[in-house]
C-alpha positions as CSV (number, residue, x, y, z in Angstrom):
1,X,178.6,83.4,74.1
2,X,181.0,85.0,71.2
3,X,184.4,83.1,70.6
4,X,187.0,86.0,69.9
5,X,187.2,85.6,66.3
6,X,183.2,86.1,66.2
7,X,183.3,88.8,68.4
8,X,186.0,90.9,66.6
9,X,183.7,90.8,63.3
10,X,180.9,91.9,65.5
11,X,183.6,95.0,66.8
12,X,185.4,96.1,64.2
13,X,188.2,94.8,66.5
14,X,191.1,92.8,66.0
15,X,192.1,90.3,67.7
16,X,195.2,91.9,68.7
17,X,193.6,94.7,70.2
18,X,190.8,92.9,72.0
19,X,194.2,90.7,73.9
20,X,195.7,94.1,74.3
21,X,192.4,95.5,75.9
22,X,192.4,92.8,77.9
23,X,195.8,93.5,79.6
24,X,194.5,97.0,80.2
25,X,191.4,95.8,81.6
26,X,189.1,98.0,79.4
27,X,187.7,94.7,78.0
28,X,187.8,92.0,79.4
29,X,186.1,88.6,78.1
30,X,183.6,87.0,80.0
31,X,185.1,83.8,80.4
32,X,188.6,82.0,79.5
33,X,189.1,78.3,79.1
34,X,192.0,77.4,81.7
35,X,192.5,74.4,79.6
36,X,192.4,76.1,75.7
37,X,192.4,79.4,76.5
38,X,189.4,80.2,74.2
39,X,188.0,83.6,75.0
40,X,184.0,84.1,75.6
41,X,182.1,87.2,75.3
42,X,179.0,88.4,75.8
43,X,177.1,90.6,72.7
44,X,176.2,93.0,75.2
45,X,180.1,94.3,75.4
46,X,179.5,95.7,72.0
47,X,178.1,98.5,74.1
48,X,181.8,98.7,75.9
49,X,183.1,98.9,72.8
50,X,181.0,101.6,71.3
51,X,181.9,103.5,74.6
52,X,185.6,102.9,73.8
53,X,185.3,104.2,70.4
54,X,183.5,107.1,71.2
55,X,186.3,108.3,73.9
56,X,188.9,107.3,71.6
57,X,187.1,109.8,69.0
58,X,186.9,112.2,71.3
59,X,190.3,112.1,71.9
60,X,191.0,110.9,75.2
61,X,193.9,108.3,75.4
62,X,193.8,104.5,76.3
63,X,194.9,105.2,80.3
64,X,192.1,107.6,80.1
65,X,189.6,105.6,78.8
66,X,190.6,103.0,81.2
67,X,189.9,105.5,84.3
68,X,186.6,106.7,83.2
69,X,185.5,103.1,82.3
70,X,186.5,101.7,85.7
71,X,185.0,104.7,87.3
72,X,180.9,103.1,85.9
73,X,180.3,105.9,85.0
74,X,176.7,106.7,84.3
75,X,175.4,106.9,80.4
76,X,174.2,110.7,81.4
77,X,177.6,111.4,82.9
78,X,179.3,109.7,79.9
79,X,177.4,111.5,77.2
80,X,177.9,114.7,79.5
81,X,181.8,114.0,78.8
82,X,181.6,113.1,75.8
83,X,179.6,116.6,74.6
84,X,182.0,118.6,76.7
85,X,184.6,117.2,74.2
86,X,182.9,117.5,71.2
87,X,182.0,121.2,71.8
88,X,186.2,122.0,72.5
89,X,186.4,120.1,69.1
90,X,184.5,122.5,67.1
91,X,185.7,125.1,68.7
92,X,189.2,124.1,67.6
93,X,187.7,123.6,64.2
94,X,186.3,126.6,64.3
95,X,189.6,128.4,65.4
96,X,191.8,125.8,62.6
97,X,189.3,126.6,60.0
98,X,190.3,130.6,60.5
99,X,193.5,130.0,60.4
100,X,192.9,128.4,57.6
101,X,191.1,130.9,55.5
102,X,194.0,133.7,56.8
103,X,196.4,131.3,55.4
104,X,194.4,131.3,52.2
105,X,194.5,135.0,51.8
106,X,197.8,135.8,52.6
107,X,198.7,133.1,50.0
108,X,196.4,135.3,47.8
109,X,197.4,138.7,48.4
110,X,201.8,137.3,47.9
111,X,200.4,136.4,44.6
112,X,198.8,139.8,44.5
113,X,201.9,141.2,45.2
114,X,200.8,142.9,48.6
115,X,198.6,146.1,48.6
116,X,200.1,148.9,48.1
117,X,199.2,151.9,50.3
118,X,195.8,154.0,49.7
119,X,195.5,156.3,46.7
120,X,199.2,155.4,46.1
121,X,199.7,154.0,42.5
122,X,202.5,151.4,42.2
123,X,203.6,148.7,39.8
124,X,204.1,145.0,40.9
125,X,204.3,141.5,39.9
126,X,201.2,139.2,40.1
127,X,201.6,135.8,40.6
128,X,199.2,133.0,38.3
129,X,196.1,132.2,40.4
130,X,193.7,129.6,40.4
131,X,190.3,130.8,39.4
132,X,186.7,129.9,38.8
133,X,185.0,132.0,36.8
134,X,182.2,132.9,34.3
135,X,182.6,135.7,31.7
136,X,179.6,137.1,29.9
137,X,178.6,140.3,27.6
138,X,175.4,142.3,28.5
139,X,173.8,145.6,28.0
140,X,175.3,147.9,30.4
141,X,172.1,149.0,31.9
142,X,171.5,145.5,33.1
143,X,174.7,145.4,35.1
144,X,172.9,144.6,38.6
145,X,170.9,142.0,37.3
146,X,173.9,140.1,35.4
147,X,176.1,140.1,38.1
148,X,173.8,139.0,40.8
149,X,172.9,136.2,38.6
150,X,177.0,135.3,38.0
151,X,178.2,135.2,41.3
152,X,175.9,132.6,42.3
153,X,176.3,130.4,40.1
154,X,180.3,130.1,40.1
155,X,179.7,129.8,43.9
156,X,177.6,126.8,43.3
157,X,179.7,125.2,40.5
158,X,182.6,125.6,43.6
159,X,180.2,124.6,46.2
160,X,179.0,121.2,44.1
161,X,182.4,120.3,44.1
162,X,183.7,120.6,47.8
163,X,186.3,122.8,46.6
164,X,186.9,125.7,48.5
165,X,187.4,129.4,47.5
166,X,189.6,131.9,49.2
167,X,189.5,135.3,49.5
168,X,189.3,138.1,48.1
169,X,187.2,137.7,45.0
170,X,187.7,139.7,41.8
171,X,186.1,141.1,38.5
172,X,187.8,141.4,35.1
173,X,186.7,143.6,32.2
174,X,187.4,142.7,29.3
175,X,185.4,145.6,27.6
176,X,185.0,148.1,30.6
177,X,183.0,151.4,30.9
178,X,185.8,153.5,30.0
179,X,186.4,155.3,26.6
180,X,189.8,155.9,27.1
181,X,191.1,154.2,23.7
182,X,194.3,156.4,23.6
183,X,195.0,153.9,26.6
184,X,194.7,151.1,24.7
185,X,191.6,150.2,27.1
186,X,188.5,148.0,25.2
187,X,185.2,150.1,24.9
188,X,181.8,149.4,23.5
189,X,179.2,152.1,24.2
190,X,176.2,149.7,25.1
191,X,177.7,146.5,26.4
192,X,180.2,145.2,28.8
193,X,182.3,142.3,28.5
194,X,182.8,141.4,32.5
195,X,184.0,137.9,33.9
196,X,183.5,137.3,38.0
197,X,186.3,135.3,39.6
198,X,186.4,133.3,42.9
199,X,190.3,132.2,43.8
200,X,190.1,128.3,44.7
201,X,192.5,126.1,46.4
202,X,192.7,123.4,43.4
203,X,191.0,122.7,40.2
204,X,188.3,121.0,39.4
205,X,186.0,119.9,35.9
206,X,184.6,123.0,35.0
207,X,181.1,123.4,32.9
208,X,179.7,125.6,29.4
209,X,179.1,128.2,31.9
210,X,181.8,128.3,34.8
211,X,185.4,127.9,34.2
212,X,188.6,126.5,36.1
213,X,191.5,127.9,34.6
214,X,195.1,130.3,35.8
215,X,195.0,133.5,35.7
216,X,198.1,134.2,33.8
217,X,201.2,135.7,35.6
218,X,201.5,139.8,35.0
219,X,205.1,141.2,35.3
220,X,204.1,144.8,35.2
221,X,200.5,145.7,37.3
222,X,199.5,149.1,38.0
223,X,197.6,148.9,40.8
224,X,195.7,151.8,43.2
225,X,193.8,151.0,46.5
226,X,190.0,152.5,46.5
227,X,188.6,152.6,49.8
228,X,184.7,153.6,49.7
229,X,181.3,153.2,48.2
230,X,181.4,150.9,45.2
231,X,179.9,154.1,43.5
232,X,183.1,156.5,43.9
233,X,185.7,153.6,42.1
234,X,185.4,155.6,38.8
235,X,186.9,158.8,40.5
236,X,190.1,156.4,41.3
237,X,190.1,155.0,38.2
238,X,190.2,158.1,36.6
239,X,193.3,158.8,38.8
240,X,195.0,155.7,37.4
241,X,194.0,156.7,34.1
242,X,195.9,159.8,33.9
243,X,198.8,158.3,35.7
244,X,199.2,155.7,33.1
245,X,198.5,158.6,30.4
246,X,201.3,160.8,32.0
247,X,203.9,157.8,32.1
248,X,203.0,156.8,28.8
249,X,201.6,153.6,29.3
250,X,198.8,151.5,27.7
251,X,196.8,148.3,29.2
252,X,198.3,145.6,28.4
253,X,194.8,143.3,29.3
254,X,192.0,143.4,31.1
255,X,191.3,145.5,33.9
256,X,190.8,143.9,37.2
257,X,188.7,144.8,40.6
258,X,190.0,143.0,43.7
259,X,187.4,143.3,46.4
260,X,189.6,143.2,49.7
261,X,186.4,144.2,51.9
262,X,183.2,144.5,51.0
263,X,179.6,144.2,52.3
264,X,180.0,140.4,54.1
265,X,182.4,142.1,55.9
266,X,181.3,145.4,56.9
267,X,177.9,147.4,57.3
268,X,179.7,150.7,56.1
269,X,180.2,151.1,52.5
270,X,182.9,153.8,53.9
271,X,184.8,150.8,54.7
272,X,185.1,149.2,51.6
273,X,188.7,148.6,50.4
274,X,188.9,147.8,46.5
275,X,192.3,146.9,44.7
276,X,191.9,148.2,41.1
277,X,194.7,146.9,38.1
278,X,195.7,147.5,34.8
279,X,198.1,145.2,33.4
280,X,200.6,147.7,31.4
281,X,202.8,148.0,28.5
């Protein structure tokens, strides 16, 4: 036999709450001195009490748990119950964590200052935003390779951390493909200089190879929606290109590509929707 004190280091319980389970009859010693009022239990109501916790977990309240426990319910029946609530939980999770990640984006894209409409060149604000990245120069003609290398391991470095990323994700060049120097845009003939972004919801230590750091504020950003194949964006580009040539402005930074929807969304590269910027001056 457990004295309460014993029994409530056993539990997890205090003593208030095992006098206050008492009253509701969910627990109930198994003996009380009439002449001290010493409580006795019995090590084999640490099983009630795992029961208890469990319901509590799974959400039911103390008049409920009171019910089912009165009721003797069978282990199977109890575990049936308890299962049935676990699998509303994750779906409520499931439909949180959603909302969640729509929250994220539409944070993201009043940073972005919206989309603008398709083919439709405007210029916009852009908020800072929170980024981890990893910027490196390579031959163009290894492109492929060099990216497919990149984006894993900024999703790692984010992964290792329990941090999590929103969407969308984005590019930068630095030094881009385009010789359009009378633009003001960077250009080497054999390399790039490209940094892949993933937005994140708060910073973290960084390494030699992936960093954590704002994206700067822009106050002017041209900005053009692609939607398509990843291998028509330098058609829109070109469009952007002359428009900024026309209106007689030059980049002010590097160029960004804000993939909106890509292929872990869609099948159909037709689908694609890519946001490309220039910051200008």
């Amino acid at each position: 036999m457990l004295r309460i004190g014993e029994f409530s280091k056993l539990s997890g319980l205090s003593a208030d709450t095992l006098y206050h389970y008492e009253k509701l009859k969910i627990l109930v010693p198994v003996s009380v001195d009439d002449s001290t009022g010493y409580r006795g239990y019995d090590s084999v109501q640490l099983l009630t009490v795992n029961k208890i916790m469990a319901l509590k977990d799974a959400g039911f309240s103390l008049e409920e748990i009171t019910g089912i426990l009165h009721e003797g319910l069978s282990p199977a029946v109890l575990i049936e119950k308890l299962e049935e609530k676990a699998r509303r939980l994750e779906d409520h999770l499931s439909g949180e964590n959603q909302r969640l990640e729509r929250l994220h984006t539409n944070i993201f894209l009043i940073k972005n200052g919206g989309i603008p409409q398709m083919n439709d060149i405007s210029i916009k604000k852009v908020e800072p935003v929170l980024i981890a990245s990893m910027r490196k120069t390579f031959d163009k003609s290894g492109f492929d390779e060099n990216l497919s290398q990149m984006w894993p391991k900024v999703n790692r470095s984010i992964d290792e951390k329990g941090v999590k990323r929103t969407i969308p994700c984005l590019m930068l060049y630095h030094s881009g493909w385009w010789d359009e120097k009378q633009i003001n845009m960077i250009y080497d003939e054999k390399v790039l200089d490209v940094e892949v972004a993933e937005p994140v919801t708060k910073a973290f230590p960084g390494s030699e190879e992936v960093q954590v750091y704002t994206l700067p504020p822009v106050e002017k950003m041209a900005s053009i929606v692609h939607k398509g194949p990843f291998s028509t964006i330098p058609k829109t580009f070109e469009m952007l290109f002359d428009w900024m040539k026309h209106n007689h402005y030059v980049a002010a930074g590097p160029v960004r590509e804000i993939y909106h929807k890509g292929d872990w969304a869609t099948g159909d590269p037709e689908e694609y929707i890519t946001e490309l910027q220039v910051p200008i001056g």
